[in-house]
N, C-alpha and C positions, 0 to 999 in steps of 0.2 A: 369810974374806970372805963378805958374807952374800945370798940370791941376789935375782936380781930381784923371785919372788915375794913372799919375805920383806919386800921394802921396799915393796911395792903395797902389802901387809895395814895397814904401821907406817903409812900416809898415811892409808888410807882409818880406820882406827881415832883418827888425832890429830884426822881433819875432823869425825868423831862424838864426838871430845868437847871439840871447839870446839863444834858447836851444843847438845851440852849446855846448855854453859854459858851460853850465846847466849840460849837463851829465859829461861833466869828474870828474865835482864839485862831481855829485852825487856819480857816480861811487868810487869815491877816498874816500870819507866817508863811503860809506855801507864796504870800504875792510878795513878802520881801522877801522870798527866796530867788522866787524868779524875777524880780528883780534886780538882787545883787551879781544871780547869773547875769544879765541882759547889760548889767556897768562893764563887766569882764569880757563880755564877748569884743563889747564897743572900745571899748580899750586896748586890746590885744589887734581888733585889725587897726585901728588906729594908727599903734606904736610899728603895726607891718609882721606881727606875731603871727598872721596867717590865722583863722579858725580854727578855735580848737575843736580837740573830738570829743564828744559829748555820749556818754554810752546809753541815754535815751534817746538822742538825734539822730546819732547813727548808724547806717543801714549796711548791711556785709555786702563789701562789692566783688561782684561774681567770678569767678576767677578765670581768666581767657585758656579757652579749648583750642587748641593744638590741630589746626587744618593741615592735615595729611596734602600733598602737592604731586604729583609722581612725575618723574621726569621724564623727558623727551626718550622715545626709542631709539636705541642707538642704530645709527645707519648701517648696515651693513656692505660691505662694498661689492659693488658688481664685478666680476672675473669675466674678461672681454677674453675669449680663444683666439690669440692667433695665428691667422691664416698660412700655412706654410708657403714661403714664396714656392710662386707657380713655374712649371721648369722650361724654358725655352725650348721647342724641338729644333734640332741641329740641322742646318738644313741637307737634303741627303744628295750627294756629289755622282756624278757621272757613273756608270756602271760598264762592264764590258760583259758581253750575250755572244756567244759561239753560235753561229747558225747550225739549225739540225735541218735532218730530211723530213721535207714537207712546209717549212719554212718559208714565207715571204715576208717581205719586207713593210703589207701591209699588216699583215697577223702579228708581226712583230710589234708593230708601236703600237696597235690596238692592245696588246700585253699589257705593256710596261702602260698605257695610258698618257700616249704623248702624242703629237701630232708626225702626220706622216711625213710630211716638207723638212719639219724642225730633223727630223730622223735623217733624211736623205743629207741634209746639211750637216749634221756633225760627222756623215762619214764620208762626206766628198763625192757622194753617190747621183750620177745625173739619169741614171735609168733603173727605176726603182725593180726594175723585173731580171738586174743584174747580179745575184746574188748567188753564192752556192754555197754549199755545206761545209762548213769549218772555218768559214769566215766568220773573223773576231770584229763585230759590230759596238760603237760606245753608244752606250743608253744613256739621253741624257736625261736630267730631274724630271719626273712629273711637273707638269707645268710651266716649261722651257718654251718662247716662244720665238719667234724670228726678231731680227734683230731690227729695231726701230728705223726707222727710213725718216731722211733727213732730204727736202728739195732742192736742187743744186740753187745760187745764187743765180740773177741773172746778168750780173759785171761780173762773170770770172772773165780771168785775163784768157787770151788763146793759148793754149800748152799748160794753162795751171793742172797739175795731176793731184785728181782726185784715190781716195780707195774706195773701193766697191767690191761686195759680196755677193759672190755668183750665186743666181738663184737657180732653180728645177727649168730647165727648159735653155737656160741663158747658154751665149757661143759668143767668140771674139766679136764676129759681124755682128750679130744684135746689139751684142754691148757698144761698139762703135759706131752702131747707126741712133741709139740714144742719147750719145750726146758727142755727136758729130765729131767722132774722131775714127782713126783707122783698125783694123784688127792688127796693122804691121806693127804700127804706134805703139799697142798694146802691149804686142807680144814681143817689143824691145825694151819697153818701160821695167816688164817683169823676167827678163831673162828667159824667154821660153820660145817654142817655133810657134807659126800660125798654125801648123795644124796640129798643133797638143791637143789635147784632151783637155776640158778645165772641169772642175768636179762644183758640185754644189757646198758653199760654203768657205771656196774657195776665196783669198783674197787677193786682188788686182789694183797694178795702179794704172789709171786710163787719164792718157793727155787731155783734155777736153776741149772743145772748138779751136780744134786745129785742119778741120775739113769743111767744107763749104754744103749745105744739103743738098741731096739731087733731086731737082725737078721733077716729080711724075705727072702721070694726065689722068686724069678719073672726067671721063663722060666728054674728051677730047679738049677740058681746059687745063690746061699746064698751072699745078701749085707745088707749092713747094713743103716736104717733108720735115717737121722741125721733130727736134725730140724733146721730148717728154720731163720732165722733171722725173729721177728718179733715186730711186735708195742709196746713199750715201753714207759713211763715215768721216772720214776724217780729209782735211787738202790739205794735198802737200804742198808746198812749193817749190 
């Protein structure tokens, strides 16, 4: 009779050569396994079956996160103010001044801020110390100035008549000794006698070289007096 021991050893040695055996069993199936997978695989992209999914090959593919982008700031539009048109000042017209007591004629334009000539001319005035009390005076614009001066040609014809604007001081003979003509000339051209009065601002028409100049002597040699180019407007014919 054989003892216990004995029959421990005969088990534990039959179970080690059951898994002997056991593995190469195993072993030789898991390689025709992966095998017959490895015919399938090759087959499938062969025939263009695309790879199949294999749920021990394949890996979980990650799932795309969602990139937030923020859009452009909306422009806001600039508000341009505009400018109210700007207002032309009107230009301000001739005025009429009664003379009071104590009044002249220079206190006067120094007033109104005009020149004293320009004064004496808009009122025909040839002696500024001629004024009295209640006399209606035109004031003209601040900024009014005499009236641009134009030099006589030197081919005017004899008797072409010019116009001319009497200045502060001017008289038929002055005017006709500038541009050689008569104060009688003159004062037929404009309907008037030689001895009028002509006031400052006055308008004339003066024949011009229709008198010869007279000879004077400075220092006992004889020259002769020409005249002058002077202020002019308009020629008549």
């Amino acid at each position: 009779m054989q003892s216990p021991e004995h029959n421990v050893q005969d088990v534990i040695l039959s179970y080690r050569r059951r898994r002997e055996r056991m593995v190469p069993l195993l072993l030789g199936g898991l390689a025709v396994l992966l095998l017959a997978v490895g015919i399938v695989l090759i087959v499938l992209w062969i025939t263009g079956g695309g790879t199949p999914s294999l749920p021990f090959l394949s890996t979980d593919t990650p799932t795309p996160t969602m990139t937030f982008t923020p859009r452009p700031p909306t422009l806001t539009p600039t508000i341009t103010n505009t400018l109210p048109p700007s207002e032309t000042p009107t230009p301000e017209g001739p005025r009429t001044y009664t003379v009071e007591d104590g009044d002249s004629l220079t206190s006067i334009a120094e007033e109104f801020g005009i020149d004293l000539l320009v004064l004496m001319e808009a009122n025909g005035i040839t002696d500024p110390n001629a004024i009295f009390v209640g006399q209606e005076l035109t004031i003209p614009p601040p900024g009014t100035v005499l009236a641009t001066t134009t030099p006589l040609p030197a081919t005017l014809v004899p008797g072409t008549r010019i116009e001319y604007i009497v200045l502060p001081g001017d008289s038929l003979e002055s005017i006709a000794a500038q541009f050689n003509s008569t104060a009688e000339a003159i004062a037929d051209a404009n309907d008037i006698e030689v001895t009028d009065t002509i006031g400052v601002g006055q308008r004339l028409l003066v024949p011009v070289n229709i008198a010869t100049p007279t000879p004077t002597r400075v220092g006992g040699t004889p020259t002769r007096t020409t005249a002058p180019a002077t202020p002019t407007r308009t020629m008549v014919p």
